[in-house]
Backbone as JSON Lines, residues from 0, in Angstrom:
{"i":0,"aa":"X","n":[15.14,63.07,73.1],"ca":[15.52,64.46,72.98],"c":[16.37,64.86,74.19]}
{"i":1,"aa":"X","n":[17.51,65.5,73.95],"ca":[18.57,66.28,74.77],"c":[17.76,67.55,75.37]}
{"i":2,"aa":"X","n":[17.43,67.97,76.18],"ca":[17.05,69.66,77.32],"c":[18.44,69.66,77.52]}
{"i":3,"aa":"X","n":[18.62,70.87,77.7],"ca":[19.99,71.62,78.68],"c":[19.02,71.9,79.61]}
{"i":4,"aa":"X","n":[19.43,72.08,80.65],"ca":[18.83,72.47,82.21],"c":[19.09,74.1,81.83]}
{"i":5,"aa":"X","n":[18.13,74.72,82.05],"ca":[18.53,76.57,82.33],"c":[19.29,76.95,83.76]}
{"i":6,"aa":"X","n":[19.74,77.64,83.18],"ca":[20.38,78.72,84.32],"c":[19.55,79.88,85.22]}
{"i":7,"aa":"X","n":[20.22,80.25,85.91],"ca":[19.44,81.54,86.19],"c":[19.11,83.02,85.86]}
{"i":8,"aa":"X","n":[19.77,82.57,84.59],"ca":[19.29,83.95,83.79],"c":[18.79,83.5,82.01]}
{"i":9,"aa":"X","n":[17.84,84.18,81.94],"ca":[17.34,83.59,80.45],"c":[18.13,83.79,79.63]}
{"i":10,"aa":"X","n":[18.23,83.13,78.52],"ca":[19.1,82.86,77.02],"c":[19.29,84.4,76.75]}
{"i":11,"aa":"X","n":[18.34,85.29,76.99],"ca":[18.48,86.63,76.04],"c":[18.65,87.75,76.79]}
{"i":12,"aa":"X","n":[19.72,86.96,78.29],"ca":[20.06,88.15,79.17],"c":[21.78,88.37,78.49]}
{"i":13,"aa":"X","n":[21.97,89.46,78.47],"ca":[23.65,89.42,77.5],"c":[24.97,88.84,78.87]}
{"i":14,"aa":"X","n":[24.22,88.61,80.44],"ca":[25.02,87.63,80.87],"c":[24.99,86.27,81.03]}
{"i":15,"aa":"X","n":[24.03,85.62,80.2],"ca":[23.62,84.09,80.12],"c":[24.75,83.73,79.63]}
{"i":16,"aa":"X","n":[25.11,82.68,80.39],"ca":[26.5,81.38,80.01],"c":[25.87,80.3,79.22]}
{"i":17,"aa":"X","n":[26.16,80.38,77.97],"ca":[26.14,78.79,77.17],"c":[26.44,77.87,77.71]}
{"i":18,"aa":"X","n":[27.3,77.37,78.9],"ca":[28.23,76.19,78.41],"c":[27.43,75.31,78.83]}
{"i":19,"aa":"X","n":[25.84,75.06,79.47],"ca":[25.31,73.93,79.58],"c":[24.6,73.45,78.37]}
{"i":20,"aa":"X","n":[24.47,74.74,77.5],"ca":[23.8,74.42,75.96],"c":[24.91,73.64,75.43]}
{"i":21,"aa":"X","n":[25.96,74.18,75.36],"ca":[27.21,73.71,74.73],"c":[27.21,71.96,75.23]}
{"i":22,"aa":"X","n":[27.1,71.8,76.57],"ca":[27.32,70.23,76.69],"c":[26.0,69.17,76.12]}
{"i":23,"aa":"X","n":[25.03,70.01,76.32],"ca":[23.96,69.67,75.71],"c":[24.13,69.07,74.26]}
{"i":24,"aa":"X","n":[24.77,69.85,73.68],"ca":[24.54,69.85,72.28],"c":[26.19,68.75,71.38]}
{"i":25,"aa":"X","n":[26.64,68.8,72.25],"ca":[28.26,67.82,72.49],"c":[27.6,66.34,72.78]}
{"i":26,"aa":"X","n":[26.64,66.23,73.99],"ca":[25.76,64.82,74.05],"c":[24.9,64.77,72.83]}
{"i":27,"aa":"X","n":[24.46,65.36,71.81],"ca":[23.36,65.55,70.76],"c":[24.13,64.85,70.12]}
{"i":28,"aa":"X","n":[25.56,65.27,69.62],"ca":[26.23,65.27,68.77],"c":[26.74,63.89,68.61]}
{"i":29,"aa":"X","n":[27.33,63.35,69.54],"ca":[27.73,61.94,70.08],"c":[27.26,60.44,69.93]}
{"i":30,"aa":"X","n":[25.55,60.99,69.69],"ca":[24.47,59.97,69.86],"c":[23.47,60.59,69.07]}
{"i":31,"aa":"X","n":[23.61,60.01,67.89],"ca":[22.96,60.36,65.95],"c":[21.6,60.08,66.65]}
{"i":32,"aa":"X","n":[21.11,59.48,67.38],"ca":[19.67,59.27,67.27],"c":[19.12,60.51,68.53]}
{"i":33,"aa":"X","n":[19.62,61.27,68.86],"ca":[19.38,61.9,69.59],"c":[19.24,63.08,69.41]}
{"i":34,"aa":"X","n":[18.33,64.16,69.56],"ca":[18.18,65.27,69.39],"c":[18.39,66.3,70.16]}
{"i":35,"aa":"X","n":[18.46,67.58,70.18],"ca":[18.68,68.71,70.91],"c":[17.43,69.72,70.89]}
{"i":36,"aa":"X","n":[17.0,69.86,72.12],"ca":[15.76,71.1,72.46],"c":[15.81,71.94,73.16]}
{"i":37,"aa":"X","n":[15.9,72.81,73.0],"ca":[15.72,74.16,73.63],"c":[14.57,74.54,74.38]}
{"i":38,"aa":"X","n":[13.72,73.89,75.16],"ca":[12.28,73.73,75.13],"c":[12.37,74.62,76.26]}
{"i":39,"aa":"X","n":[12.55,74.95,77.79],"ca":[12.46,75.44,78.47],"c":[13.4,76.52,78.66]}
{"i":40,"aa":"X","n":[13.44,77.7,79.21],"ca":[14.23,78.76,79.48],"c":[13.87,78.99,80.83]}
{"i":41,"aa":"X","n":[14.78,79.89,81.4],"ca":[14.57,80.98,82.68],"c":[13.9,82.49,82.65]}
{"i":42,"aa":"X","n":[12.23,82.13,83.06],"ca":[11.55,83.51,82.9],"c":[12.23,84.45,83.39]}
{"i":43,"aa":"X","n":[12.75,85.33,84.36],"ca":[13.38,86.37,84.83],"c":[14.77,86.0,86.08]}
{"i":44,"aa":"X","n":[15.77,86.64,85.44],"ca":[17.23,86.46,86.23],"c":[17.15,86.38,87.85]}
{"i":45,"aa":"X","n":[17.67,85.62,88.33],"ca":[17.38,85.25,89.85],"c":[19.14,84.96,90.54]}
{"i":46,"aa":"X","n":[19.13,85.07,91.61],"ca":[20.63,84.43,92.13],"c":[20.36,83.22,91.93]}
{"i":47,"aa":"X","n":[21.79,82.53,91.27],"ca":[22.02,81.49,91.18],"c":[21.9,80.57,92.75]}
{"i":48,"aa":"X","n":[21.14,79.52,92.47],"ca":[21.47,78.78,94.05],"c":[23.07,78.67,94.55]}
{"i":49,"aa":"X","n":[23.89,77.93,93.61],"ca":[25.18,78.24,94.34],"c":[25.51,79.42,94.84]}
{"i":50,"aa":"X","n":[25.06,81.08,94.94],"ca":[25.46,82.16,95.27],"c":[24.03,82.27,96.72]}
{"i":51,"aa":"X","n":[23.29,81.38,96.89],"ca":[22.19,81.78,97.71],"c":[21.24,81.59,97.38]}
{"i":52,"aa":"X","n":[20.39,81.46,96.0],"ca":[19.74,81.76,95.94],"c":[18.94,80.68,96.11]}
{"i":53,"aa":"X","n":[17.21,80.37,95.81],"ca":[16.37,79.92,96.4],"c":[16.35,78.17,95.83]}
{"i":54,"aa":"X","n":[15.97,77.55,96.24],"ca":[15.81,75.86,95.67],"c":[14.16,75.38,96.26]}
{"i":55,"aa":"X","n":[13.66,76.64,95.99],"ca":[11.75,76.25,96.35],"c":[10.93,75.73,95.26]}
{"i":56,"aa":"X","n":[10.82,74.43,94.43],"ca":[11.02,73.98,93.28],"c":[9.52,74.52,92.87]}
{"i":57,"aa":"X","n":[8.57,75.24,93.27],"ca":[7.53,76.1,92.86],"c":[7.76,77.04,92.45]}
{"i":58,"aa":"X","n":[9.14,77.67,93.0],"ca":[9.36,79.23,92.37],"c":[10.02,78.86,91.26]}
{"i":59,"aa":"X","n":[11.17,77.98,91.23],"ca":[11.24,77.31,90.44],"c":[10.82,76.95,89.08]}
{"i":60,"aa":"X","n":[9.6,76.04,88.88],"ca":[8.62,76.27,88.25],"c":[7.95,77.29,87.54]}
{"i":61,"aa":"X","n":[7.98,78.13,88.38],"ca":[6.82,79.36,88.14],"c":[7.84,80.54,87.39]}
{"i":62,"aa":"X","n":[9.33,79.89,87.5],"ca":[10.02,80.87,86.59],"c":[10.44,80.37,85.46]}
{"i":63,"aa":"X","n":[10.23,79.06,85.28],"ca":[10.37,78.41,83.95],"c":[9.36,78.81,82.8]}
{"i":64,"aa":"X","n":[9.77,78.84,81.75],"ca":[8.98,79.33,80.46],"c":[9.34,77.72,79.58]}
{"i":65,"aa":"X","n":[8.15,77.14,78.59],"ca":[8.1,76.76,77.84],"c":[8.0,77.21,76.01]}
{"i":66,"aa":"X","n":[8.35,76.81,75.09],"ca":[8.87,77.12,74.21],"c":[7.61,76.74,73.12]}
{"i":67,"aa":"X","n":[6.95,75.53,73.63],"ca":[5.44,76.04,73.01],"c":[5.81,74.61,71.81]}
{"i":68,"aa":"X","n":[6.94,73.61,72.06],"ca":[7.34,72.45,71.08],"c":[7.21,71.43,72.13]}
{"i":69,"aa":"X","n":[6.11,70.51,71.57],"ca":[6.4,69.11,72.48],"c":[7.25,68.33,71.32]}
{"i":70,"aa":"X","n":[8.33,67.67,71.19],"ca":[8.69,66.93,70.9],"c":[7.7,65.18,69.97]}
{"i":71,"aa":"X","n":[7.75,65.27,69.12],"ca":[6.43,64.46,68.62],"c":[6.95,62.69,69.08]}
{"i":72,"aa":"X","n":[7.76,62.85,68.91],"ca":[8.65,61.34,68.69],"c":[9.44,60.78,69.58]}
{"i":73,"aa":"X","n":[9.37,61.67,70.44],"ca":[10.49,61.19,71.58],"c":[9.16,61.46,73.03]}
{"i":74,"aa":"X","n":[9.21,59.82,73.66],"ca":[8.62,60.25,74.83],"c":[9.92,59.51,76.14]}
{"i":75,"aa":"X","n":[10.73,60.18,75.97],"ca":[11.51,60.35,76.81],"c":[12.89,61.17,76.81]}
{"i":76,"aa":"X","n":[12.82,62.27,77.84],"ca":[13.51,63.51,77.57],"c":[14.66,63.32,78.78]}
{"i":77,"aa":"X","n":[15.67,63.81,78.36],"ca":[17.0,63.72,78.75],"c":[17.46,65.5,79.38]}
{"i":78,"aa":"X","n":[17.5,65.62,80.41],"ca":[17.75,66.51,81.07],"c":[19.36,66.68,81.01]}
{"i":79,"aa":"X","n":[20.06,67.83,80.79],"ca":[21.53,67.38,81.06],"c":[21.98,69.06,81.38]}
{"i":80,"aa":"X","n":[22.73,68.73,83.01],"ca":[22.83,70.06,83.99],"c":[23.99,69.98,84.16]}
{"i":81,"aa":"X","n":[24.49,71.42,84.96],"ca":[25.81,70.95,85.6],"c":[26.47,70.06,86.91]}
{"i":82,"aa":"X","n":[25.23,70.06,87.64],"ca":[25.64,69.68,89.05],"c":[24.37,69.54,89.97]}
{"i":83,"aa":"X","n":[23.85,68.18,90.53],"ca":[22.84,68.2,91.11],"c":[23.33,68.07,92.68]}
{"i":84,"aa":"X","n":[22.77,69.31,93.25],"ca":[22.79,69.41,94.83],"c":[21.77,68.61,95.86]}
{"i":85,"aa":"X","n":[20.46,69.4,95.77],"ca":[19.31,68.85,96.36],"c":[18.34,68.29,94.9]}
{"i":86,"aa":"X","n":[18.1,68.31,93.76],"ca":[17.66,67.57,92.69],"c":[16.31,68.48,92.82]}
{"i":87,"aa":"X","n":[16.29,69.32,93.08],"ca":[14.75,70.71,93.17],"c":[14.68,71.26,91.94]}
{"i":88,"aa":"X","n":[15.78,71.74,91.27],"ca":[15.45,71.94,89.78],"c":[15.39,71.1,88.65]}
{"i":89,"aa":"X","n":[16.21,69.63,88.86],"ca":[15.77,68.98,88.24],"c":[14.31,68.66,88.48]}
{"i":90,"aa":"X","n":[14.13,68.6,89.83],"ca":[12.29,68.08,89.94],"c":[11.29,68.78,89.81]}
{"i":91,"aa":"X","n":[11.65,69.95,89.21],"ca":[10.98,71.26,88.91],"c":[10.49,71.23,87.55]}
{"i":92,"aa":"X","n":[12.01,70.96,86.45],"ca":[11.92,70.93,85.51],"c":[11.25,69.99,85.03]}
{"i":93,"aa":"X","n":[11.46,68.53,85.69],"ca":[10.96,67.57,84.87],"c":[9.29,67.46,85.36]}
{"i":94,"aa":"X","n":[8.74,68.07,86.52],"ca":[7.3,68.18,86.68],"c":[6.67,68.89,85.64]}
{"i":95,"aa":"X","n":[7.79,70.55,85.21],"ca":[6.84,71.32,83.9],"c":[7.07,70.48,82.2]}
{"i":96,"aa":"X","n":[7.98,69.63,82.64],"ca":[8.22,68.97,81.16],"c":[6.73,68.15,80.75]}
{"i":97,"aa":"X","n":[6.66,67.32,82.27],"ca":[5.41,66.08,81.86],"c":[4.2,67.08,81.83]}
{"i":98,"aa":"X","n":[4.11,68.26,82.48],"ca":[2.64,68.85,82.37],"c":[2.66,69.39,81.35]}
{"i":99,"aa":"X","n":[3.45,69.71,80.68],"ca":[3.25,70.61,79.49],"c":[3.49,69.62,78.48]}
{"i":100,"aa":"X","n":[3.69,68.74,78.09],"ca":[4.23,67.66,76.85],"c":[3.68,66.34,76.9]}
{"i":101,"aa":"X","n":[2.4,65.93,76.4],"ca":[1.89,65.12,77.09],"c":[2.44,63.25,76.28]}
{"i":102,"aa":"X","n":[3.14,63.77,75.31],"ca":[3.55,62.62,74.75],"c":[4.88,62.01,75.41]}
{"i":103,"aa":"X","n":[5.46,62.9,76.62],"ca":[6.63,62.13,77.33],"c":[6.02,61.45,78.13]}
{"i":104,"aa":"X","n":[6.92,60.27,78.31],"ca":[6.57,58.99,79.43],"c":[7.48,59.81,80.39]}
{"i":105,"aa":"X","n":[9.02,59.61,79.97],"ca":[9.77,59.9,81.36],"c":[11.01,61.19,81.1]}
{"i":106,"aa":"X","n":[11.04,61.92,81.65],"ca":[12.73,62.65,81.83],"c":[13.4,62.27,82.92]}
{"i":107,"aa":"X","n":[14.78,61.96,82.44],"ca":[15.66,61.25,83.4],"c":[16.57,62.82,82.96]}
{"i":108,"aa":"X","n":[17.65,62.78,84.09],"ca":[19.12,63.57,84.27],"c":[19.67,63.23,84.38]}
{"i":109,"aa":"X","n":[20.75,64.12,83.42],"ca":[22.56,63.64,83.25],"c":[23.06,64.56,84.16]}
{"i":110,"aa":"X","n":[23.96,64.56,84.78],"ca":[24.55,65.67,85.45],"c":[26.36,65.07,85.51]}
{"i":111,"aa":"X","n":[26.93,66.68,84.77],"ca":[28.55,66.72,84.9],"c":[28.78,67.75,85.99]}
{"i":112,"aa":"X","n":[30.6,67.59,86.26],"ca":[31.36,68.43,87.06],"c":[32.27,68.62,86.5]}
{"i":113,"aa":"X","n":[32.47,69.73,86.88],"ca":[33.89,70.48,85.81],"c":[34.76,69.45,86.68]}
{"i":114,"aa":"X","n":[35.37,69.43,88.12],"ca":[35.7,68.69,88.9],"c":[35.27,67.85,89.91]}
{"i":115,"aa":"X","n":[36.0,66.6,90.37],"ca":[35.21,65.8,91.52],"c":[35.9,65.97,92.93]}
């Protein structure tokens, strides 16, 4: 299964940016055996770390929401972000993935750049 990594503002803030769903779902598309999940979101809008904001992978955590779907068939989940700095939200995310989903073995991350 494909995750998009969340942003810092939840899906159902009217300034949430798609385009990591969008790449998400472009890797889904690419690779037939692969699926797309929506499983985690961003509990309440925060500064983005690139603007400042925090990389304390507990707060982190503690602002992530689960979607309440473990994946039955897939025990290994595919993280895919825009850009890994210090790897705190990936290690955030993929700590609430394994506690909450007990049929994943592993989540690994993809990470793109618009530029290098």
């Amino acid at each position: 299964m494909v995750v998009p990594g969340i942003t810092s503002k939840p899906r159902s803030d009217s300034e949430w940016d798609d385009r990591i769903d969008k790449v998400a779902e472009g890797f889904a598309d690419k690779f037939s055996h692969l699926s797309i999940g929506k499983i985690i979101d961003t509990r309440d809008a925060v500064v983005p770390s690139s603007h400042g904001g925090g990389r304390d992978m507990t707060i982190i955590k503690n602002n992530t929401i689960w979607d309440g779907h473990c994946p039955e068939a897939a025990d290994t989940i595919i993280i895919v972000d825009d850009v890994l700095t210090t790897g705190a939200h990936f290690k955030a995310w993929k700590e609430f993935i394994l506690e909450n989903c007990p049929n994943v073995n592993k989540v690994i991350g993809v990470f793109w750049a618009l530029h290098t």
